[in-house]
N, C-alpha and C positions, 0 to 999 in steps of 0.2 A: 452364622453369617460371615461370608469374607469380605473384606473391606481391605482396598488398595490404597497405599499412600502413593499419589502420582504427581508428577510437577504440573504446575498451571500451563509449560506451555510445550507439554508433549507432544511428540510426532503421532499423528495418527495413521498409524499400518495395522491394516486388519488382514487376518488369516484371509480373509478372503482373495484379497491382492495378492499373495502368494499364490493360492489354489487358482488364479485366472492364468498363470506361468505355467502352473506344473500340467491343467489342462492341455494346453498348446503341446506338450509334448507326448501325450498320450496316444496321437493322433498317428496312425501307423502308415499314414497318405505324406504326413508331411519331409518335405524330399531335405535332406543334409545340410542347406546352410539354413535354410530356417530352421533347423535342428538347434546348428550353431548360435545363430541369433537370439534363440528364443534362450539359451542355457547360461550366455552371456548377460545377457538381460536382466533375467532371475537372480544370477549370481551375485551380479553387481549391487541387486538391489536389494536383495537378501544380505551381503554382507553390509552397507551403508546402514542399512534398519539395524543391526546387530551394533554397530559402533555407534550408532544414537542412544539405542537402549542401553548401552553401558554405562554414556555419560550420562543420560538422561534418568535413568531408573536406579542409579546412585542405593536410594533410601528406598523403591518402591517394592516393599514387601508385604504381604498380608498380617494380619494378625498370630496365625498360625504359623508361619516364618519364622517373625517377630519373636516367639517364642523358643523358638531352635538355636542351637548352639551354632554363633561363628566360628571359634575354635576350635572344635572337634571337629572333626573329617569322618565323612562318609566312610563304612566299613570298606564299600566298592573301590573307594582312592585313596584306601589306605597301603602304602607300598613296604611297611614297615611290618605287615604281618607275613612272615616268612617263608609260609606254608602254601600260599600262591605261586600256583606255574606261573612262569612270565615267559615268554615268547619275543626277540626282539628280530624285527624286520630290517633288514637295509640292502642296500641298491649297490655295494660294492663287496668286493671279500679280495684278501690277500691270496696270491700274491702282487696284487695294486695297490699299493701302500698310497691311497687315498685316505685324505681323510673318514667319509662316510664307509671305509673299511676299516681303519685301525679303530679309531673311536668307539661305534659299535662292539666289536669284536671285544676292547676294552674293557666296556661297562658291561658286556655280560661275563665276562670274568670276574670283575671287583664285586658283582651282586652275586656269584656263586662265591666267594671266598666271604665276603659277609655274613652268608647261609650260613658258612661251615665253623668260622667263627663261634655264631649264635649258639649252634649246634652243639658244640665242644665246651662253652662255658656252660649249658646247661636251658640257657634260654626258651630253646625247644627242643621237641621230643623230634621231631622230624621235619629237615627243608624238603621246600618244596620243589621243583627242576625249574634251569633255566636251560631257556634254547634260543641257540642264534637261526635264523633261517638268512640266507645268503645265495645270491645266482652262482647256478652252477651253468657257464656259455656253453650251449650244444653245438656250436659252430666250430669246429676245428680252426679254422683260418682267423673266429675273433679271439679263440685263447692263444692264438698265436701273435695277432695284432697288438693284443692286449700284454698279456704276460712274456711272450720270447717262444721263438721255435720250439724249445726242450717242452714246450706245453699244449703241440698241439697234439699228442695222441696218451693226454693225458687223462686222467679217470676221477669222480667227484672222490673215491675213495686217497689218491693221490693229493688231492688237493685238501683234503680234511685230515691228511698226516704234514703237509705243510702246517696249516692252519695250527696244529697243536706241536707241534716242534717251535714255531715262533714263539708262541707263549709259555713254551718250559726254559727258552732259551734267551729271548730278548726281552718278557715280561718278566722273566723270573719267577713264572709262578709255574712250578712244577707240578703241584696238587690240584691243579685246575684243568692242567693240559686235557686230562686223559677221562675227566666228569665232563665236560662241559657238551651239553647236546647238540650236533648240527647236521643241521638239515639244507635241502638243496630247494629250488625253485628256478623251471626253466630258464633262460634268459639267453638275449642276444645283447652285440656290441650296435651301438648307433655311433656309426664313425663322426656323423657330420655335427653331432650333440656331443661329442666326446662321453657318452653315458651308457652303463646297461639299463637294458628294462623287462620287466616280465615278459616272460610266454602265459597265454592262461589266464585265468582267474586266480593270483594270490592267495583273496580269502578265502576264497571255497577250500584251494589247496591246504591254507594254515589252519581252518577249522578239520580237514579230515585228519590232518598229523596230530591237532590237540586232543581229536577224539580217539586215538590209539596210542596217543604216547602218555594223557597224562591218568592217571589211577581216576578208578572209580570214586576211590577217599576223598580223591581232593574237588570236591563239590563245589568250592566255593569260587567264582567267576576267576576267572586267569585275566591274567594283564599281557596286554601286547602294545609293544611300545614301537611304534614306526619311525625311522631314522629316516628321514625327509618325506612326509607321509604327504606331498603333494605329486612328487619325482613319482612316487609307488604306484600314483594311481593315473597319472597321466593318461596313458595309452592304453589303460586295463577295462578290460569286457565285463564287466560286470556277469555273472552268469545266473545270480537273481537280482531282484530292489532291494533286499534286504544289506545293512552295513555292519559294521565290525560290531556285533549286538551277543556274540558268545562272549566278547572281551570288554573290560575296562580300556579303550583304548588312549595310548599318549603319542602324541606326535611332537617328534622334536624336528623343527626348524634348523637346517644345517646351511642353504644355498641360497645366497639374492639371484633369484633366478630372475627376477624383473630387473635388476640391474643389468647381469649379463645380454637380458632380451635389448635393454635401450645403445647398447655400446654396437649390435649389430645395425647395417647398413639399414636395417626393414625395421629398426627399433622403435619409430614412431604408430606404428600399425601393431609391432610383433606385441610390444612392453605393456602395451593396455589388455591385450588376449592373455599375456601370460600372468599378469596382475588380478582379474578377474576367475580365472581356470583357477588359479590357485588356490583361492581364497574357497572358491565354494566347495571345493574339493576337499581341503583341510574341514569345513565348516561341517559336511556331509560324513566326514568320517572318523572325525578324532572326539572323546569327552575333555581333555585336557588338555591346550597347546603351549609347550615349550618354546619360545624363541632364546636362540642363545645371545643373539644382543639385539637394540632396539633397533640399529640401522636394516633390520627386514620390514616389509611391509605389515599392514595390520590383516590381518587374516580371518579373525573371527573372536573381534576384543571383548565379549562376552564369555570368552573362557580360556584367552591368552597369559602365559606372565611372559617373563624375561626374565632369564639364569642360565647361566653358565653351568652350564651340570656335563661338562669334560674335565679330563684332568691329564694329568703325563705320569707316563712313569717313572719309577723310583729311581731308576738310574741314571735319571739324569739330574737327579735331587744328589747325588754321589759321587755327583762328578767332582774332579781339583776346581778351584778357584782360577783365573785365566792367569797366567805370567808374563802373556805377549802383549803388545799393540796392536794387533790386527785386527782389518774391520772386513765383515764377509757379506754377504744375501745369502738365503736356501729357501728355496722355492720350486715349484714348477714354472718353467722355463715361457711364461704368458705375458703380453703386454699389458695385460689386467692384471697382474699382481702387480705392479706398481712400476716396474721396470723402466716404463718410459720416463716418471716422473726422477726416477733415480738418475736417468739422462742429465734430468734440466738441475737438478742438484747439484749434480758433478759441475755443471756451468759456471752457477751463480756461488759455488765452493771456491770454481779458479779465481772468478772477479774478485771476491773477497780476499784472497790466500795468496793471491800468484799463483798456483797450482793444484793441478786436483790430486784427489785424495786418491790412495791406494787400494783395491778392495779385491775379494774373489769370489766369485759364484758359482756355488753348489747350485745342480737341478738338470731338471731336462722340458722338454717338452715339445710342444707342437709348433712354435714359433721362435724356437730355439736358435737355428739359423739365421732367421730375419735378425734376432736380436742382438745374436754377435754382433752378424756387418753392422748395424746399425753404433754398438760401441766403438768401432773399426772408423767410423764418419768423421767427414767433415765436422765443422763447428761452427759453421759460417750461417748454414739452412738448419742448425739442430731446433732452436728455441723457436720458432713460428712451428714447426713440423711438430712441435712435441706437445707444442697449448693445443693444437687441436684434439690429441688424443683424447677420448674417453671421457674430457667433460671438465676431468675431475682435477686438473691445473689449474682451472677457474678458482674450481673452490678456495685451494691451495694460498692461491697470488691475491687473490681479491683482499686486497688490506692495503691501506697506504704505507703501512711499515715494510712492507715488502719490497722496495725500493731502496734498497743500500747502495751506497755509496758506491759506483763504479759498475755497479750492475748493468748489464747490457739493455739497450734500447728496449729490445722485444718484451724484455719484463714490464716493459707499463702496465697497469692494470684497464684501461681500457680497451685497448690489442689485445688484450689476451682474452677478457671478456667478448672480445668479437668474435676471434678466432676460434673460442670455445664451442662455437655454435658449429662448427662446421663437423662432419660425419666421421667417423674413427677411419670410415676406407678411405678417405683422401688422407687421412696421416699416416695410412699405412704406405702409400701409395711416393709420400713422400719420401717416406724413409729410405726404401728401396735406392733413392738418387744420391745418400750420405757413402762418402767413400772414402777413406784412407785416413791418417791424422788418428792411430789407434789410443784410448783411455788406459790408465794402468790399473788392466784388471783384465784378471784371467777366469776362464770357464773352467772349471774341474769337473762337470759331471753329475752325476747323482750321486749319493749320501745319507748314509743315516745320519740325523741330526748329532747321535749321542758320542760319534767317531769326530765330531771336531775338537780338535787338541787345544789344551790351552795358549797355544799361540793367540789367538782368538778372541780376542775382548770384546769388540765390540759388533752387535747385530742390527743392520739397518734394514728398515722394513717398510718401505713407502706406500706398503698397499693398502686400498681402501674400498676395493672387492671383496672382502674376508667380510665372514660374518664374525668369527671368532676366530681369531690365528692361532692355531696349535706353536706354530713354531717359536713365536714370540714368547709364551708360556715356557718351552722347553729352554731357550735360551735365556730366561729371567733365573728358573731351575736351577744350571751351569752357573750362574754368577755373573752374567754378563750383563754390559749395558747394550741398550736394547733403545735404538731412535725409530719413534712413532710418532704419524701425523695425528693430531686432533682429531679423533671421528669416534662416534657412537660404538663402531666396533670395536675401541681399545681402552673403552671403559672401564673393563675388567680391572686393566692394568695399570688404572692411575695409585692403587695404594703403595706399587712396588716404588722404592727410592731410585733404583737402577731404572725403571722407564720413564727417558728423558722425550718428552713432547713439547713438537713445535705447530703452529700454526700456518707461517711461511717461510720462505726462502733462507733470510735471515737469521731468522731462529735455527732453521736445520744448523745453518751454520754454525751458528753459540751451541746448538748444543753438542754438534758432533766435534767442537775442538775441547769442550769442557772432557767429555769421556776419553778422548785423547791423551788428556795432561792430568789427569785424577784417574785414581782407583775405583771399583763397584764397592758397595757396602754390603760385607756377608748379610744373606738370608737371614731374618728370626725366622724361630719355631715356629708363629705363628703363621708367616708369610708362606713358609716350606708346606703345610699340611694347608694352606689354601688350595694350593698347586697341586694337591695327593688328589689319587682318582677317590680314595676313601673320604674327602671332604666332598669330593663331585656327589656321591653316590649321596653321602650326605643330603644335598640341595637337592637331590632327582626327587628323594623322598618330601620334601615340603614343597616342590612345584608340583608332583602329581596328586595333593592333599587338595580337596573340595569338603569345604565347612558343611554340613546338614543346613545350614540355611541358605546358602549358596547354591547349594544344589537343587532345593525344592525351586529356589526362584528362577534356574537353570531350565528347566523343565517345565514349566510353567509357562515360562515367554517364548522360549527358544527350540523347542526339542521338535515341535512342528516342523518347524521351515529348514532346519537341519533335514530332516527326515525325506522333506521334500526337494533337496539335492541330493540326495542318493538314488531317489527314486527318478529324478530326471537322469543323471549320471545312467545308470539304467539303462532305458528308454534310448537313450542318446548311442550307446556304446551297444546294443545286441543289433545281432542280422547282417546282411551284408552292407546296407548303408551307415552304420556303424564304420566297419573297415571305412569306407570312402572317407568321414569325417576323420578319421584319424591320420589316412593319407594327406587329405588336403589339410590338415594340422601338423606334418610335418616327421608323423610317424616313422614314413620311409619302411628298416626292412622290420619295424616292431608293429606294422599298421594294421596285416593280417590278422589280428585277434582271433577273432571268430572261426574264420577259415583253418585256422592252425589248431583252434579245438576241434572242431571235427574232422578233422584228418586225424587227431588224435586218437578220437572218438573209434573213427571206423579201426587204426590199427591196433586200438587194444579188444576191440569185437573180434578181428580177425584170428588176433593169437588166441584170443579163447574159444 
């Protein structure tokens, strides 16, 4: 007999309240926004029951449970046995030195030289392959928008001899360049998302390459790990119900895509559709979810953790120690990296100091323009125009300490609280009217991080869009001191002695004159090999580990309703009103799904 231990005052959700959602979709009458309605609905409520049962069901395990090992890990989520294909998914590829392209591209490097490792000392008889899979844009005009002219009559072959010259040449790893598997999967550029997205069905496609590419031998479940495994599935046509079920699948978490939704003009409407989409989407198709810090939303906290499983490379663990003064930004060129708040910095630096501080900025980007003139501004309209930005000034100022001595008016913490209510498009809006009265600070461009010269001590990083900042990591690497606001996202980096954290205004202050007039404290061994992609890989391995008791209880409560977001995902995503739900979600030119398979369809009947 099984016998549940449950709390006295548990949520009562029964399969059946699921099954009366996934009904509603099955219905092949029902026209696209009750599509939408109904997927939303489920989702929401599907993920809310999933974060009760986590709190709630704590201790609720059967007897048979009860009896299975916490600390040993399922064969299935065991990442440490080396003989597993792994296949890793993501939405960018070089030459877009994105994050979601380098990082990827990274760990399945460090997890092939792991292999080889194991291999050479003896460990095993034989690794297993790793393969990256990566859009290859069939658009000429978007690998030209994307990459640069020289790439628009370029070939995936062309671009899979980049891909492995980076990594003989900047990764340093030359024994990887030329093993490492990769594969293409259609894609186009979404100008107005700054994002690629699939053509096709992904899976279908990643299951036929696992069934040709990996041996007969290796029988035992392959792993495919999706680098933003909400991004992947967005706009994708499902082409059966069935979800990533040949793979142990892990989805890592890279992008607060619900942040960026609420900072848009529509973010009060967009933020709750891209909060909910997400969420059921990771729930329908990952067994493991990664977040890399807590500041993302909760997704499906019955099988979530938080780690940090990136790391940097070794070069810049080998860099000199800084012998300059100088203090820089490197980033893409966004109002959401933090840019604006760097404005108000600069401000409440001069009230302090007499004068502001000197700095240079490495990057490019889309808002690049606006954001010079805008350092080029007046000073008069900066601080009301800059609290309304993106929210996240509030956060910043909201302290009565934030009031120093001589600080301009607009810093009160009530005005700013007001002011933070107002829409990021009227700050942008104001900006535009900032003119002349330039900061001392110059734009240099783009940049590899590991080309900044020890002139260079200090790295200021105001942003609080990041889920995990690569850059601040590489910059901690060098030896630098490294100023970071207070947020969930820079958690990581409270053990470093060089990451100097402030709360408000103030504090920026204290802390960016203490790095000024003091040296960084050399890296330990121990802090250097936190920072190794080899300690990343490290933690990939104990976040994708699921206890045998974990997992029965997994499956038990959860693998239903899981199931039954794949199967609406489905439902929702075939036929031509599909297309339409994707259009009116914003799809644009990735909306065609369907349509773009069968064109496929018929051109590959034709050639045969």
């Amino acid at each position: 007999m099984i016998t549940t231990r449950t709390p006295k005052n548990r949520l009562s959700i029964t399969t059946d309240d699921h099954a009366s959602y996934a009904e509603k979709n099955t219905d092949e009458t029902f026209s696209p926004l009750a599509k939408i309605s109904s997927w939303l609905s489920f989702s929401s409520f599907s993920t809310e029951a999933g974060h009760w049962s986590r709190a709630s069901f704590s201790d609720e395990f059967t007897d048979e449970e009860l009896l299975m090992s916490e600390t040993i890990p399922t064969a299935i989520s065991n990442l440490r046995d080396s003989s597993r294909p792994i296949w890793i998914v993501t939405t960018a590829a070089l030459p877009w030195f994105t994050g979601t392209a380098v990082n990827p591209l990274l760990r399945a490097a460090y997890l092939l030289k792991h292999r080889q490792e194991e291999k050479r000392v003896g460990s095993i008889s034989q690794a297993g392959p790793v393969h990256l899979v990566i859009p290859w844009l069939e658009s000429s005009d978007d690998r030209a928008a994307l990459y640069g002219d020289d790439w628009r009559h370029a070939t995936p072959e062309t671009q899979t001899d980049y891909i492995r010259d980076w990594i003989d040449s900047s990764a340093h790893l030359p024994s990887i360049a030329h093993e490492l598997n990769i594969h293409y999967y259609p894609a186009r550029y979404h100008a107005a998302l700054s994002s690629i997205f699939a053509m096709g069905d992904i899976f279908e496609l990643l299951e036929s390459k696992a069934e040709s590419c990996d041996s007969n031998s290796q029988k035992k479940r392959a792993v495919c790990i999706l680098e933003e495994p909400e991004h992947l599935n967005y706009f994708r046509a499902p082409s059966s119900s069935c979800s990533y079920d040949s793979f142990y699948t892990i989805g890592i978490v890279h992008t607060n895509y619900k942040y960026y939704a609420e900072q848009h003009v529509t973010g009060l409407f967009s933020a709750p559709i891209v909060e909910a989409v997400s969420a059921g989407l990771v729930c329908a198709y990952c067994d493991q979810v990664i977040k890399l810090s807590d500041v993302l939303q909760e997704y499906a906290k019955h099988k979530e953790v938080v780690c940090n499983v990136h790391g940097i490379r070794n070069e810049f663990l080998e860099c000199a120690p800084p012998d300059g003064n100088r203090i820089y930004f490197l980033g893409k060129l966004l109002w959401a990296k933090g840019l604006d708040q760097l404005l108000y910095l600069e401000e409440c630096y001069k009230h302090s100091k007499g004068e502001y501080f000197p700095m240079d900025i490495f990057g490019s980007g889309p808002e690049g323009d606006e954001i010079e003139t805008a350092y080029k501004g007046t000073r008069n309209a900066l601080l009301s125009s800059l609290s309304t930005s993106s929210g996240s000034i509030s956060t910043m100022t909201d302290n009565s300490e934030f009031r120093t001595s001589g600080a301009p008016k607009s810093c009160n913490n009530s005005e700013t609280k007001d002011s933070a209510k107002m829409p990021t498009y009227w700050a942008s809006l104001q900006r535009r009217r900032l003119l002349g009265c330039p900061l001392p600070v110059q734009f240099l461009g783009r940049t590899d991080h590991a080309s900044i010269g020890t002139e260079y001590k200090i790295f200021v990083n105001p942003s609080i869009s990041e889920v995990l900042c690569t850059t601040t990591a590489e910059a901690l690497a060098m030896g630098k001191f490294v100023i970071l606001p207070e947020h969930p996202s820079n958690e990581f980096f409270k053990s470093f002695p060089n990451a100097l954290f402030y709360s408000n205004a103030a504090e920026f202050v204290q802390q960016l004159s203490k790095a000024r007039s003091t040296e960084p404290e050399p890296l330990s061994q121990n802090l250097r090999h936190l920072l190794s992609w080899e300690a990343a890989t490290e933690r990939l391995f104990e976040s994708a580990a699921v206890s045998e008791r974990e997992a029965s209880r997994r499956e038990r409560l959860f693998e239903k309703e899981d199931r039954k977001l794949a199967m609406i995902h489905y439902k929702l995503g075939k036929g031509r009103s599909g297309d339409v739900i994707r259009k009116f979600l914003g799809g644009g030119p990735v909306a065609n799904q369907v349509q773009y398979q069968m064109e496929r369809q018929v051109s590959v009947t034709s050639m045969a």
